[in-house]
BAGU-605183 format. One record per residue (C-alpha): residue number from 1; residue in three letters; z, x, y. Coordinates in nm, 3 decimals. Layout:
<rs>
<r seq="NUM" type="ALA" up="Z" east="X" north="Y"/>
...
</rs>
This chain:
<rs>
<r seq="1" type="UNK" up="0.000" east="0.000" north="0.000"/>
<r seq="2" type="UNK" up="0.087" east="0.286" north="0.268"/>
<r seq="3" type="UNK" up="-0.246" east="0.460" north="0.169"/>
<r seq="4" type="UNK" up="-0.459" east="0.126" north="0.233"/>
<r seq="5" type="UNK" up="-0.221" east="0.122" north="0.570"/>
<r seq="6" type="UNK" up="-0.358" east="0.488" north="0.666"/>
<r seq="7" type="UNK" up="-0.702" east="0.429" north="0.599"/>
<r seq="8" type="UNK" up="-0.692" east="0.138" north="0.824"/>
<r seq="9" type="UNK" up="-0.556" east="0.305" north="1.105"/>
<r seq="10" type="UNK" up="-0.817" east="0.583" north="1.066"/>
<r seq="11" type="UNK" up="-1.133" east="0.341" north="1.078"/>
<r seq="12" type="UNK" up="-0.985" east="0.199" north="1.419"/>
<r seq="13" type="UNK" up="-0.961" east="0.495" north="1.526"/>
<r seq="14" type="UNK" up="-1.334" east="0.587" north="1.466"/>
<r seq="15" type="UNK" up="-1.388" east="0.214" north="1.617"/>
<r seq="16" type="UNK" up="-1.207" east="0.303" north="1.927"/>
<r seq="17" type="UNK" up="-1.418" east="0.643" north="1.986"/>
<r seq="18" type="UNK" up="-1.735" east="0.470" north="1.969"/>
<r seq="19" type="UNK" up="-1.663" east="0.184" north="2.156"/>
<r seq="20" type="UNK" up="-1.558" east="0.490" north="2.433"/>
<r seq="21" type="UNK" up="-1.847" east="0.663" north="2.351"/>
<r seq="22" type="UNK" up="-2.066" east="0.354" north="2.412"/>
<r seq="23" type="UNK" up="-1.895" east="0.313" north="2.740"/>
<r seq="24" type="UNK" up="-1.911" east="0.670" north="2.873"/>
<r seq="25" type="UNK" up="-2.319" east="0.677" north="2.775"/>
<r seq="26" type="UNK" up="-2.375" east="0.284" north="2.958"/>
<r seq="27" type="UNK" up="-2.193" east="0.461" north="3.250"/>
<r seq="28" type="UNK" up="-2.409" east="0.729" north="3.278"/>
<r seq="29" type="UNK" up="-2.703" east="0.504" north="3.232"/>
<r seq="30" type="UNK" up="-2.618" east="0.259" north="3.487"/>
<r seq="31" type="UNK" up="-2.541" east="0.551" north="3.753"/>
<r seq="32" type="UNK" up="-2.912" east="0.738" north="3.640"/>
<r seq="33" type="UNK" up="-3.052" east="0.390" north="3.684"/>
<r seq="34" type="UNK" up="-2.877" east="0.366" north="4.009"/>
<r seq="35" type="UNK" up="-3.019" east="0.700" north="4.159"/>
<r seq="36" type="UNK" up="-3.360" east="0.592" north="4.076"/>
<r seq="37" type="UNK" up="-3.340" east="0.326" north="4.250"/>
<r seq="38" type="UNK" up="-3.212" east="0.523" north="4.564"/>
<r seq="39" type="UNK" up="-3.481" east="0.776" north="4.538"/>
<r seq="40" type="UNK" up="-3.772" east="0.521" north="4.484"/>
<r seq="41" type="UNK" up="-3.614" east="0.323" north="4.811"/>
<r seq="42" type="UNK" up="-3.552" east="0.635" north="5.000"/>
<r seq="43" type="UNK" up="-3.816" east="0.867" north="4.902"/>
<r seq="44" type="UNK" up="-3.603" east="1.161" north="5.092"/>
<r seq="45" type="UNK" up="-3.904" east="1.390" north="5.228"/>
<r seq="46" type="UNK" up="-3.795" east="1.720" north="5.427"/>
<r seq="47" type="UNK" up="-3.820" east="1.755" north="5.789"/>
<r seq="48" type="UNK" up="-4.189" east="1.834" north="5.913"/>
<r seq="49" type="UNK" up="-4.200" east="2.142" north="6.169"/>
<r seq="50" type="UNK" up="-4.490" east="2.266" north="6.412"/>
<r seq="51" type="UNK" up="-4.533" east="2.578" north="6.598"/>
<r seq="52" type="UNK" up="-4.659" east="2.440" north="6.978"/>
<r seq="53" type="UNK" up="-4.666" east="2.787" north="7.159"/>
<r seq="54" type="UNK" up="-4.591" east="3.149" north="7.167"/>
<r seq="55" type="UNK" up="-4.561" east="3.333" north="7.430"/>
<r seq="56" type="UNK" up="-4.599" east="3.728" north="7.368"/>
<r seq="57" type="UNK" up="-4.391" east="3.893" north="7.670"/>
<r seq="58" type="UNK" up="-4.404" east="4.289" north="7.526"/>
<r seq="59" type="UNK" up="-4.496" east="4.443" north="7.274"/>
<r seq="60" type="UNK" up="-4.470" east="4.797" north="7.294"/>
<r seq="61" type="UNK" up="-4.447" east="5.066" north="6.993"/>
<r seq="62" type="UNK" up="-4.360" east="5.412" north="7.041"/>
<r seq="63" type="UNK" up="-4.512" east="5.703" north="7.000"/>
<r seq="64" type="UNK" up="-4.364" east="5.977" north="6.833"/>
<r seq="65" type="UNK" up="-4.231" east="6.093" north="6.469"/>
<r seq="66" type="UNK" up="-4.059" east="5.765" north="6.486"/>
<r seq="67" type="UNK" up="-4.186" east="5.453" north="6.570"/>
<r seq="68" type="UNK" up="-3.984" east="5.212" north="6.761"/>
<r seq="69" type="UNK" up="-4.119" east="4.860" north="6.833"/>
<r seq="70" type="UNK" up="-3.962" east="4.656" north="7.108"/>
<r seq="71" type="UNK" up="-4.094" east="4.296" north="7.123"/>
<r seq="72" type="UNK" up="-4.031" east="3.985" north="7.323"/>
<r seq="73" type="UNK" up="-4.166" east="3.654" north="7.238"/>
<r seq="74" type="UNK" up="-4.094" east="3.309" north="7.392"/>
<r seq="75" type="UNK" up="-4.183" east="3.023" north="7.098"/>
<r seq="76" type="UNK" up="-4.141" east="2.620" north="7.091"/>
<r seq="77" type="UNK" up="-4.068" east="2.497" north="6.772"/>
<r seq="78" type="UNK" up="-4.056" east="2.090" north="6.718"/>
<r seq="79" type="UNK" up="-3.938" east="1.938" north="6.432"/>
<r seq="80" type="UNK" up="-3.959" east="1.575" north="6.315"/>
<r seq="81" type="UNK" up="-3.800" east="1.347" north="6.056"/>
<r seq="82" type="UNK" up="-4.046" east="1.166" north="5.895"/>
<r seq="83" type="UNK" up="-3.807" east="0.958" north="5.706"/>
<r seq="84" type="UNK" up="-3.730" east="0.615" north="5.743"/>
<r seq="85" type="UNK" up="-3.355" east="0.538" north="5.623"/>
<r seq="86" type="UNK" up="-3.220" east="0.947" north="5.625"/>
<r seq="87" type="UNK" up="-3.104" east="1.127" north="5.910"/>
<r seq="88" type="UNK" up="-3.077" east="1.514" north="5.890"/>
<r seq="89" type="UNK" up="-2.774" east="1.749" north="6.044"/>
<r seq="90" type="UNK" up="-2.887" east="2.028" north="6.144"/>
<r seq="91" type="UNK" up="-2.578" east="2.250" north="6.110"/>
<r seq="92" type="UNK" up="-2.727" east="2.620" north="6.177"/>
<r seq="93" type="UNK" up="-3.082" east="2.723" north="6.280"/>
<r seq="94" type="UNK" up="-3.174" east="3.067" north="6.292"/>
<r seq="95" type="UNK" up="-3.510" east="3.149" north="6.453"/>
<r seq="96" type="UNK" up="-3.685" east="3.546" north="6.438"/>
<r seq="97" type="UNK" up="-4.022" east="3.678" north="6.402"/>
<r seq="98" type="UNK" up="-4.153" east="3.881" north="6.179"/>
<r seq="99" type="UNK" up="-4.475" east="4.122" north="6.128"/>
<r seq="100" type="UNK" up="-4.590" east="4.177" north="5.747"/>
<r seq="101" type="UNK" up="-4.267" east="4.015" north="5.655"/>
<r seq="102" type="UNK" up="-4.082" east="4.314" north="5.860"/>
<r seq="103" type="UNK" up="-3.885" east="4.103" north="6.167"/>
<r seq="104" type="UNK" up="-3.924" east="4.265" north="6.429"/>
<r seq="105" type="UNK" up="-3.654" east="4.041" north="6.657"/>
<r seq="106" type="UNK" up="-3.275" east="3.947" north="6.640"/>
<r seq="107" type="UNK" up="-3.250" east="3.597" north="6.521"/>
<r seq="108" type="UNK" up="-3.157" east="3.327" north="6.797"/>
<r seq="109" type="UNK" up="-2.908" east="3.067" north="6.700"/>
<r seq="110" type="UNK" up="-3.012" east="2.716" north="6.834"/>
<r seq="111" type="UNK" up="-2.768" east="2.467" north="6.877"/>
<r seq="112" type="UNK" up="-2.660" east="2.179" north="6.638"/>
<r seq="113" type="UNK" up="-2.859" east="1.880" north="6.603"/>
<r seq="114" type="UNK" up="-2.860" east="1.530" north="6.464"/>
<r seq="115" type="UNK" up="-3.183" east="1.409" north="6.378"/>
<r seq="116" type="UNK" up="-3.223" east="1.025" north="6.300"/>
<r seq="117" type="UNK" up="-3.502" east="0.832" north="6.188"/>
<r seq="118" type="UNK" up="-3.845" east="0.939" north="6.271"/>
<r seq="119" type="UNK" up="-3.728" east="1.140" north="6.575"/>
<r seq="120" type="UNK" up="-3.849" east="1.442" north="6.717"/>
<r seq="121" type="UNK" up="-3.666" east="1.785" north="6.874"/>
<r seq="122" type="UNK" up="-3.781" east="2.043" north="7.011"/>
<r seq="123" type="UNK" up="-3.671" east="2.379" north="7.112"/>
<r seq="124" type="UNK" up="-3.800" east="2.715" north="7.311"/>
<r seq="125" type="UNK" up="-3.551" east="3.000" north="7.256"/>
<r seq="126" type="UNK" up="-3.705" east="3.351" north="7.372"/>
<r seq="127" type="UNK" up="-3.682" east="3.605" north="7.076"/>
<r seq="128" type="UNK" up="-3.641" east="3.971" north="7.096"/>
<r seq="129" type="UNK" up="-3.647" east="4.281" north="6.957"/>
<r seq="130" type="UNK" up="-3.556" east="4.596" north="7.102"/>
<r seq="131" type="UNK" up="-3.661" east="4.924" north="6.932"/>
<r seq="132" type="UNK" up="-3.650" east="4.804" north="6.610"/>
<r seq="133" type="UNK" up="-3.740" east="5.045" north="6.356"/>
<r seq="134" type="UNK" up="-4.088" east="5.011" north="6.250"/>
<r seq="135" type="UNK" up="-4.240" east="5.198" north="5.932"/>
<r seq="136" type="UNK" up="-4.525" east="5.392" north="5.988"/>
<r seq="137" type="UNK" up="-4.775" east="5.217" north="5.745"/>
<r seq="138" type="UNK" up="-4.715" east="4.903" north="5.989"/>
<r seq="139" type="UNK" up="-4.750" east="5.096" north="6.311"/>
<r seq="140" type="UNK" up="-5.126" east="5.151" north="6.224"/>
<r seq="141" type="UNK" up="-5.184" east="4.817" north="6.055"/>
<r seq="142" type="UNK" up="-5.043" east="4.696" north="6.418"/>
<r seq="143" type="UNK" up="-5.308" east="4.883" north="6.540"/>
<r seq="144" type="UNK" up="-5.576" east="4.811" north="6.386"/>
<r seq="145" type="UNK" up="-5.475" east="4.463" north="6.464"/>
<r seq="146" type="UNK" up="-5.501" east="4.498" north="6.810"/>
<r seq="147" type="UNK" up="-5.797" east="4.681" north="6.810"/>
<r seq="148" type="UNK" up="-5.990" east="4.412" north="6.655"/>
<r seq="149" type="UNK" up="-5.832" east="4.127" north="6.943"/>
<r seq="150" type="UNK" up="-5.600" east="3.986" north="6.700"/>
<r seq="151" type="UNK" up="-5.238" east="3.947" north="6.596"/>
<r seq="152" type="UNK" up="-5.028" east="3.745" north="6.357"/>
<r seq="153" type="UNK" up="-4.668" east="3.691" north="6.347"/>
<r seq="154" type="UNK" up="-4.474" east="3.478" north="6.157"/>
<r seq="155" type="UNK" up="-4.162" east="3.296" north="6.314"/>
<r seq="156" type="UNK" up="-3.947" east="3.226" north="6.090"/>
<r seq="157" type="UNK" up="-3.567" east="2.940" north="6.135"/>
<r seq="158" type="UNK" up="-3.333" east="3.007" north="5.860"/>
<r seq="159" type="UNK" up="-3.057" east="2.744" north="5.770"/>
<r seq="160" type="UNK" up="-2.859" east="2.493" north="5.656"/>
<r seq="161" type="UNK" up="-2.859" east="2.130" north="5.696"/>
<r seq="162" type="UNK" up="-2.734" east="1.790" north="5.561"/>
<r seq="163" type="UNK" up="-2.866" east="1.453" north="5.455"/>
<r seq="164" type="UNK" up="-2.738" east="1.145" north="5.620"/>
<r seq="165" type="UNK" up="-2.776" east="0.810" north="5.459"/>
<r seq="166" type="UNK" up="-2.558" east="0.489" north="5.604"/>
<r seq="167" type="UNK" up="-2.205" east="0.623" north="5.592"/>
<r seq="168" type="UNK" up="-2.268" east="0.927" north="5.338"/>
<r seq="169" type="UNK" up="-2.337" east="1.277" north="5.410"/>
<r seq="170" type="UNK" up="-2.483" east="1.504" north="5.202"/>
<r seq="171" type="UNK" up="-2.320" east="1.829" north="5.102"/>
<r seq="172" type="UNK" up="-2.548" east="2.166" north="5.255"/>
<r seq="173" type="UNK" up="-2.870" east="2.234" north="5.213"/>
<r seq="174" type="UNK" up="-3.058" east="2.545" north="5.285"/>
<r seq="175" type="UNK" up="-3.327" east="2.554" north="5.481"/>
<r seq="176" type="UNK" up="-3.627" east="2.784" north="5.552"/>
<r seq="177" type="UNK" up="-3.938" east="2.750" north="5.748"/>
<r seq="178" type="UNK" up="-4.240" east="2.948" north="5.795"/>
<r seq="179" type="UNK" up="-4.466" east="2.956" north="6.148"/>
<r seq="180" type="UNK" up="-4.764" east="3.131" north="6.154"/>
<r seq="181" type="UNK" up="-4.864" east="3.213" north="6.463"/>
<r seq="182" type="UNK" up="-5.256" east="3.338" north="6.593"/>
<r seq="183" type="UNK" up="-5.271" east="3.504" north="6.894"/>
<r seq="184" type="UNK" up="-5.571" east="3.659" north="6.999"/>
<r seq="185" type="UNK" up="-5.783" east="3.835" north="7.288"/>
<r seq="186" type="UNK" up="-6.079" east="3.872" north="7.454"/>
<r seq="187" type="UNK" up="-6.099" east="4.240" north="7.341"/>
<r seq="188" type="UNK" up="-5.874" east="4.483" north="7.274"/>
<r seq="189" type="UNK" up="-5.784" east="4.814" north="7.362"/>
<r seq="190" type="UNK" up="-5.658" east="5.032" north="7.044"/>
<r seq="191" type="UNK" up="-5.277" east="4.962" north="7.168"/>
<r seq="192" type="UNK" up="-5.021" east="4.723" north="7.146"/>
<r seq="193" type="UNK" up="-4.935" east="4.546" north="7.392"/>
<r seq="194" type="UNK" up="-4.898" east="4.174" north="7.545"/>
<r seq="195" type="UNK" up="-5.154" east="4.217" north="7.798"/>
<r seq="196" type="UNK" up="-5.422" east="3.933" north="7.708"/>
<r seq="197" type="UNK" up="-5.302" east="3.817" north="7.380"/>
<r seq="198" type="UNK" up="-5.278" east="3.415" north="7.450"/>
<r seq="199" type="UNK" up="-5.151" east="3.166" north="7.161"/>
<r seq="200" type="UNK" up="-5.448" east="2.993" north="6.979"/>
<r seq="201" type="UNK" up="-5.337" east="2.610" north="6.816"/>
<r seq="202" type="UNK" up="-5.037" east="2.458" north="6.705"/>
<r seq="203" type="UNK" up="-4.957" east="2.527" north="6.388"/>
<r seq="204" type="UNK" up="-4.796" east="2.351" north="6.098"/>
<r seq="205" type="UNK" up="-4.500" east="2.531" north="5.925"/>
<r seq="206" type="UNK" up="-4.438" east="2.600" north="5.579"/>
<r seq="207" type="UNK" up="-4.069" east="2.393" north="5.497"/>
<r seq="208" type="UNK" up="-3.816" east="2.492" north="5.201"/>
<r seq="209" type="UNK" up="-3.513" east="2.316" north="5.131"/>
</rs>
């Protein structure tokens, strides 16, 4: 009688754990179900970003054993959020330029931003670089560049942001974003230099979150 008594309390004991494990695994459906749903409503689409201008103030490289570039550029960056029912935090923006993916400037913080639905910001921070090392290899592509009338750089915002839907925020995100930027001139002289080089369109940026 006590052994019919143990085996009893052993199949409950399996029925309990299933019944829990049927629980735990409708949970988790429910909840995947649920964030489905959110996505397919939302559609969550990263922030769009355009280079408008860039403004090349010096350029000047050294001459010498070693080279030494010093570089001051003026940009306006806009960004938009194309999103319908998410706003974006932007909690740190970090904006340099770079040449061959050297940068060539100190990075300029720009200040914190909300961004709500489908609007637009838009900043202009002047970025520079004062003799910044500069390997030699890149001293005479830079040349060569500006023999031929034509330069790119690439400006470049690192950092971190947040997604804002009704009353919940988003943990970070990080954030990168790639500007080309085409500058060119009516002819050039063998030598850098800002002298003549003028923006050429607005760009679209490359976004990574």
């Amino acid at each position: 009688m006590s052994k019919d008594c143990g085996n009893h309390g052993e199949d409950d004991l399996r029925r309990s754990c299933r019944r829990l494990l049927a629980l735990l695994l409708g949970l988790a459906l429910i909840v995947a179900i649920i964030a489905l749903i959110v996505y397919l409503v939302l559609r969550p689409t990263h922030p769009r970003f355009f280079l408008q201008d860039a403004s090349l103030r010096q350029l000047d490289l050294s001459n010498g054993s070693s080279n030494l570039l010093s570089t001051t550029l003026q940009v306006t960056v806009a960004s938009r959020n194309p999103n319908d029912r998410v706003g974006v935090y932007y909690d740190r923006l970090d904006v340099y330029a770079s040449y061959k993916y050297q940068q060539i400037t100190v990075a300029a913080s720009l200040p914190p931003v909300y961004q709500g639905h489908g609007d637009v910001d838009v900043w202009s921070p002047v970025l520079a670089g004062p003799n910044v090392p500069f390997a030699p290899y890149l001293a005479a592509a830079l040349q060569q560049d500006c023999q031929a009338g034509y330069l790119i750089l690439q400006v470049k915002i690192d950092g971190r942001v947040r997604w804002k839907v009704g009353s919940w925020i988003s943990g970070h995100y990080h954030l990168f974003v790639t500007c080309p930027a085409f500058l060119v001139t009516n002819g050039g002289n063998g030598a850098p230099g800002a002298s003549g080089f003028k923006f050429q369109t607005t760009t679209s940026c490359r976004v990574e979150v």
